[in-house]
TORDRENTOR-26927 format. One record per residue: chain; z, y, x of N, C-alpha, C in turn. Coordinates in Angstrom, 2 decimals. Atoms other than C-alpha are relative to their C-alpha. Layout:
<sites>
+---+---------+---------+---------+---------+---------+---------+---------+---------+---------+
| c |      nz |      ny |      nx |     caz |     cay |     cax |      cz |      cy |      cx |
+---+---------+---------+---------+---------+---------+---------+---------+---------+---------+
| A |       Z |       Y |       X |       Z |       Y |       X |       Z |       Y |       X |
...
+---+---------+---------+---------+---------+---------+---------+---------+---------+---------+
</sites>
This chain:
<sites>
+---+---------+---------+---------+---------+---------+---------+---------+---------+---------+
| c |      nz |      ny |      nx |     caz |     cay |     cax |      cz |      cy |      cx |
+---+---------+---------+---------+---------+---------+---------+---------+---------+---------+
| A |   -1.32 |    0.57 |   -0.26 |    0.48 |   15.96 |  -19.19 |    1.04 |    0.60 |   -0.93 |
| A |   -1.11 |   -1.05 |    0.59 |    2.40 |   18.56 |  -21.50 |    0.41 |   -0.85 |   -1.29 |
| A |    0.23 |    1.02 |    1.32 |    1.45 |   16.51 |  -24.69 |    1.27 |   -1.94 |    0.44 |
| A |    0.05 |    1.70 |   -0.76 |    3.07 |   12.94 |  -22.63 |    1.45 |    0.30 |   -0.28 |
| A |   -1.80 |    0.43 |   -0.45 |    6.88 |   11.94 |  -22.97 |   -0.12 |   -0.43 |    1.29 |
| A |    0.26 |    0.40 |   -1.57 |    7.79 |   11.80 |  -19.27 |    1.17 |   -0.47 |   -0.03 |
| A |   -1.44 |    0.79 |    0.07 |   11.01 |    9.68 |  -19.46 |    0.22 |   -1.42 |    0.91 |
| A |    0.34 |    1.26 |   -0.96 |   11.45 |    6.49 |  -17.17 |   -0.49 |   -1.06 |   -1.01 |
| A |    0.93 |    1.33 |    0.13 |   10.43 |    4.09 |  -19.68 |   -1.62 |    0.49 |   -0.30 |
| A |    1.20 |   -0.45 |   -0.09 |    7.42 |    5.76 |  -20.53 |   -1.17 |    0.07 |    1.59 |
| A |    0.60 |    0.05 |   -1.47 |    6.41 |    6.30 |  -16.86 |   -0.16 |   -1.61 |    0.42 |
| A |    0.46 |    1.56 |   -0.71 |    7.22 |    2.83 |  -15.94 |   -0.59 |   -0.81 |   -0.83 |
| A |    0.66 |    0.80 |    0.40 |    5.58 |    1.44 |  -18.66 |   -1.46 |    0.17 |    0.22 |
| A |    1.68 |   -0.58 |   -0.36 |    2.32 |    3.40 |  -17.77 |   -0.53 |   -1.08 |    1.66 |
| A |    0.22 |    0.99 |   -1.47 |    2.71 |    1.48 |  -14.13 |   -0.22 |   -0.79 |   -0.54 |
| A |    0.25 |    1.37 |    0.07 |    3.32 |   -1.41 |  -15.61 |   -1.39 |   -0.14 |   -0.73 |
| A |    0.98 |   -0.04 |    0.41 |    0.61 |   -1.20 |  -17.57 |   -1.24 |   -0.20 |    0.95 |
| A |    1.38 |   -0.07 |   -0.79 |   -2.14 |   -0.07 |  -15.00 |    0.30 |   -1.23 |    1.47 |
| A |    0.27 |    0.87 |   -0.20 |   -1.04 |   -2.81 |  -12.80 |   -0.11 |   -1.61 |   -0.42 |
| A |    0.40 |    1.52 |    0.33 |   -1.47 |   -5.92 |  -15.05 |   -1.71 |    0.08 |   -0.48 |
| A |    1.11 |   -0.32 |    0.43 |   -4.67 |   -4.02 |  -16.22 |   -1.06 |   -0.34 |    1.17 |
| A |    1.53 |   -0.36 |   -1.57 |   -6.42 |   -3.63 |  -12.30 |    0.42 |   -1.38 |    0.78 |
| A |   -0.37 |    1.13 |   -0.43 |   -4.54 |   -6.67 |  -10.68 |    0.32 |   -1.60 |   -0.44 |
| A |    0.30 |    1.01 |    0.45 |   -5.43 |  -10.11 |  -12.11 |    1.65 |   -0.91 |    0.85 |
| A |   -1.34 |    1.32 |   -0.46 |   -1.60 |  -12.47 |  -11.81 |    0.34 |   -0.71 |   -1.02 |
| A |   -1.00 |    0.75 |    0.84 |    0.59 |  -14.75 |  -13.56 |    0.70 |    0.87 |   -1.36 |
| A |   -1.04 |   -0.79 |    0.32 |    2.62 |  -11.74 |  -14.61 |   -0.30 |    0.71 |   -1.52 |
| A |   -0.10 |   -0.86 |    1.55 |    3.26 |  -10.15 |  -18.32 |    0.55 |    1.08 |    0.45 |
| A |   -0.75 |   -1.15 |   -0.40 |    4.66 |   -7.00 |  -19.07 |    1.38 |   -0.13 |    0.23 |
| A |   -1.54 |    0.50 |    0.01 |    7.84 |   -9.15 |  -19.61 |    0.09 |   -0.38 |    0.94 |
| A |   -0.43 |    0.82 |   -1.10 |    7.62 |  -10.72 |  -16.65 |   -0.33 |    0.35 |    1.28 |
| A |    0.36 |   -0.79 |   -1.54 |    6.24 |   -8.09 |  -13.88 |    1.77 |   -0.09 |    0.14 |
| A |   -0.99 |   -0.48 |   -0.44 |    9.06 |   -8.22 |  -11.45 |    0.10 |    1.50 |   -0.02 |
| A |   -0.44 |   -2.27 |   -0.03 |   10.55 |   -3.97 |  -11.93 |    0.69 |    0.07 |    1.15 |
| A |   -0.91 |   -0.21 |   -1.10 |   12.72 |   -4.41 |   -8.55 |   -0.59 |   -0.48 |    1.12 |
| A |    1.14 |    1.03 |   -0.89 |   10.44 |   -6.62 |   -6.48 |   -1.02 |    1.11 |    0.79 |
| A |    1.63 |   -0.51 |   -0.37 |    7.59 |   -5.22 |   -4.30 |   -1.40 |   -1.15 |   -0.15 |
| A |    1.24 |    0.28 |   -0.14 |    4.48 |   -5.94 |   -5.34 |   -0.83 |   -0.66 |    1.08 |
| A |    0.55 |    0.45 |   -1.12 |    3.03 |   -6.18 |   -2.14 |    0.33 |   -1.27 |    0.63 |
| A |   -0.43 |    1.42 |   -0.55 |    5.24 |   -8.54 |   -0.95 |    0.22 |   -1.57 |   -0.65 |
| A |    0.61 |    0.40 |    1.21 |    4.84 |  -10.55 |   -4.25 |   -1.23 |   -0.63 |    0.04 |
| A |    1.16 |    0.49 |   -0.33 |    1.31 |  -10.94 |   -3.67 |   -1.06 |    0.37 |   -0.62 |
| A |    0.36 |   -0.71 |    0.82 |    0.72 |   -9.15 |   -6.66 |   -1.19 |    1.05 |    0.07 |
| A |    1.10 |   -1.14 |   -0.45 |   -1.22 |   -6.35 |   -4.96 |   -0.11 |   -0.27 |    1.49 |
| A |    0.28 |    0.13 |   -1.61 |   -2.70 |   -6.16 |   -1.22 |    0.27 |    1.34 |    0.30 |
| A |   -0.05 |   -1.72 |   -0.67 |   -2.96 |   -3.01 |    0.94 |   -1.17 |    0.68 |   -0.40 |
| A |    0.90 |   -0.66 |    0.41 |   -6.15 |   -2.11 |   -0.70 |    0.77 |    0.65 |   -1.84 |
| A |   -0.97 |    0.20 |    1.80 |   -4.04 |   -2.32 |   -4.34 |    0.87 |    1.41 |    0.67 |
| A |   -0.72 |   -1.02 |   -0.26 |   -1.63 |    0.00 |   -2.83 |   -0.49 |    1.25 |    0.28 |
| A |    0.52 |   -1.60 |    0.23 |   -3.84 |    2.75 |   -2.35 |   -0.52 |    0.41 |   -0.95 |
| A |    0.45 |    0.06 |    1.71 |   -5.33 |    2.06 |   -5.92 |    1.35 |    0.96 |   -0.17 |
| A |   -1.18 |   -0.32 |    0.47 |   -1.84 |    2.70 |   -7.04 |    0.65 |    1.37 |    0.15 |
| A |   -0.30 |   -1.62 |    0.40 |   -0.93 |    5.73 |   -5.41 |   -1.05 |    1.03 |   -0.61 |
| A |    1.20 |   -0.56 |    0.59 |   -4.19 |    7.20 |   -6.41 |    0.32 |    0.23 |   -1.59 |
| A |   -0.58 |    0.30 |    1.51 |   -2.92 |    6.35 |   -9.83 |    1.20 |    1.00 |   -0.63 |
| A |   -1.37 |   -0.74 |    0.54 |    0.24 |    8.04 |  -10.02 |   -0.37 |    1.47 |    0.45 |
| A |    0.42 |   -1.28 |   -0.36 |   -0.99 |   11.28 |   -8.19 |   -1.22 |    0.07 |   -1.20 |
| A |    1.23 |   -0.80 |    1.09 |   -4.24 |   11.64 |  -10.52 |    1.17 |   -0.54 |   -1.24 |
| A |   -0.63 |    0.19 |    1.27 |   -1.84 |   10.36 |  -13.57 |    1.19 |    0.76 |   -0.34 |
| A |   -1.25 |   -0.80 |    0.21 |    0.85 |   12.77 |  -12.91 |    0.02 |    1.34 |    0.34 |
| A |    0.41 |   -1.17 |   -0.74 |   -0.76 |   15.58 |  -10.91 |    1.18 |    0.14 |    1.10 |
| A |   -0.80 |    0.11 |   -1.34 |    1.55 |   14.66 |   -7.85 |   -0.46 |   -0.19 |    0.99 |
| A |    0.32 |    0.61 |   -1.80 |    1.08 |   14.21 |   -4.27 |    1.04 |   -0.71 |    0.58 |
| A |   -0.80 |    0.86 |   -1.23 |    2.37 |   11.19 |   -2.18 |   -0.36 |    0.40 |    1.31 |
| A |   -0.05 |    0.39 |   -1.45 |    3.11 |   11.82 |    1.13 |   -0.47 |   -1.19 |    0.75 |
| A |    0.32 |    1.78 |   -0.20 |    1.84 |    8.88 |    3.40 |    1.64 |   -0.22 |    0.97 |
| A |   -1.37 |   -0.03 |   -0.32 |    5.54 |    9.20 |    4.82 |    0.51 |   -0.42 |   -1.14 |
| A |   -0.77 |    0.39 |    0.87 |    6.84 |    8.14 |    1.52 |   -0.95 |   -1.07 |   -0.72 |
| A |    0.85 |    0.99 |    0.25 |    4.51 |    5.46 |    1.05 |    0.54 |   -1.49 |    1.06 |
| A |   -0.86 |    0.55 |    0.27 |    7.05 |    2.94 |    1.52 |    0.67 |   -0.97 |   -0.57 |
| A |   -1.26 |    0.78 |    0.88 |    9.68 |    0.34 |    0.71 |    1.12 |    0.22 |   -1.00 |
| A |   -1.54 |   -0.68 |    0.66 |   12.55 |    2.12 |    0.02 |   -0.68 |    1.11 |   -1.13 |
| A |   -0.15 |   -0.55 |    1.30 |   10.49 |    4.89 |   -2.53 |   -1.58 |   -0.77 |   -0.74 |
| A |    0.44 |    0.69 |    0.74 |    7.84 |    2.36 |   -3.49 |   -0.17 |   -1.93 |   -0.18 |
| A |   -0.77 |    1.36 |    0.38 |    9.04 |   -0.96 |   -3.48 |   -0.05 |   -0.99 |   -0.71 |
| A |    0.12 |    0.49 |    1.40 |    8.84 |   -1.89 |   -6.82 |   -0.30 |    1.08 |   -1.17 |
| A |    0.25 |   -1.27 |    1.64 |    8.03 |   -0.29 |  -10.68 |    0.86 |    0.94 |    0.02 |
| A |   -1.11 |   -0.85 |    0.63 |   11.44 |    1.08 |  -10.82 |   -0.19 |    1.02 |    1.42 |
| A |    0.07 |   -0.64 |   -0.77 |   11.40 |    2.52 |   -7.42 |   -1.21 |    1.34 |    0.08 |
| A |    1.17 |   -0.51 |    0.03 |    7.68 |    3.88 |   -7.79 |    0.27 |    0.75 |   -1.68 |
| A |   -0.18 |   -1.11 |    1.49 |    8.92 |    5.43 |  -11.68 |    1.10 |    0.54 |    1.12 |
| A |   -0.65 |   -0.93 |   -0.18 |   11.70 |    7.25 |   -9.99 |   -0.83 |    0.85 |    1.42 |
| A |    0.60 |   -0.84 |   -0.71 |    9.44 |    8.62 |   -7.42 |   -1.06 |    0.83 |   -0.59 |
| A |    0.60 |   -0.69 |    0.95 |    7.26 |    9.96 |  -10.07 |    0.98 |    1.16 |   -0.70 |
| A |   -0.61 |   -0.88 |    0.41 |    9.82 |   11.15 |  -11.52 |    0.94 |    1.48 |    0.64 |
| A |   -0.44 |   -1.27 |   -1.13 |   11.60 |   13.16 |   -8.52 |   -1.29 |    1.05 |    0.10 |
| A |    0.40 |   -0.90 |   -0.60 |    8.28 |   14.41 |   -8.06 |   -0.35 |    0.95 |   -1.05 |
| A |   -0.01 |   -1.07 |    0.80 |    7.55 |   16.23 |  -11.03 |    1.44 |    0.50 |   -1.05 |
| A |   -1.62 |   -0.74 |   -0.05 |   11.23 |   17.15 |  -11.46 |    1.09 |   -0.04 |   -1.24 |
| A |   -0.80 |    0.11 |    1.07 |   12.74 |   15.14 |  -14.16 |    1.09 |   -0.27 |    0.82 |
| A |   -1.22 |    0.86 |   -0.90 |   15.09 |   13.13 |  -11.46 |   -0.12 |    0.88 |    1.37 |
| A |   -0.31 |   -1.07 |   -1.51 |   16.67 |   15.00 |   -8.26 |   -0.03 |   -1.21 |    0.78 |
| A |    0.17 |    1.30 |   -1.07 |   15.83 |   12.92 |   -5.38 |    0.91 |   -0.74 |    0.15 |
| A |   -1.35 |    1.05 |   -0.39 |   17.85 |   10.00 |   -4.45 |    0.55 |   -0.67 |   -1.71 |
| A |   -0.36 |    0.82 |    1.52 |   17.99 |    9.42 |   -8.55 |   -0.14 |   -0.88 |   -0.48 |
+---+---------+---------+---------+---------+---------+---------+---------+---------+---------+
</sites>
């Protein structure tokens, strides 16, 4: 991870990335909704969503809570990059 620019577009492009890669849609990189939930989208199921955090914890060396497994801090790309990012301590929570 030391070697990695950890910056929000970098992070969220790594999401975006690994979900047009594992989840077969419509969607480009131009055209993943970033504010949208996924889930509710249709984009991913509840099996997708545990892909995902799996993803960001082994891709970041973080731990999700299943308390923050969520609307409000995963929601969408942007929501799910700033929870990456609170957790390894570029952004102070609530950023």
């Amino acid at each position: 991870m030391a070697d990695r620019e950890l910056g929000v577009e970098s992070v969220r492009q790594e999401i975006v990335d690994f979900v047009l890669e594992n989840f077969p849609s419509d969607c480009t990189a131009e055209t993943l909704p970033l504010n949208e939930s996924l889930l509710e989208l249709g984009i991913i199921d509840s099996m997708g969503v545990i892909e995902l955090v799996e993803f960001l914890e082994t891709n970041w060396s973080i731990v999700i809570d299943e308390s923050e497994i969520t609307h409000e801090k995963m929601g969408g790309v942007t929501k799910m990059t700033n929870l990456v990012l609170e957790k390894v301590g570029v952004l102070q929570a609530g950023g």
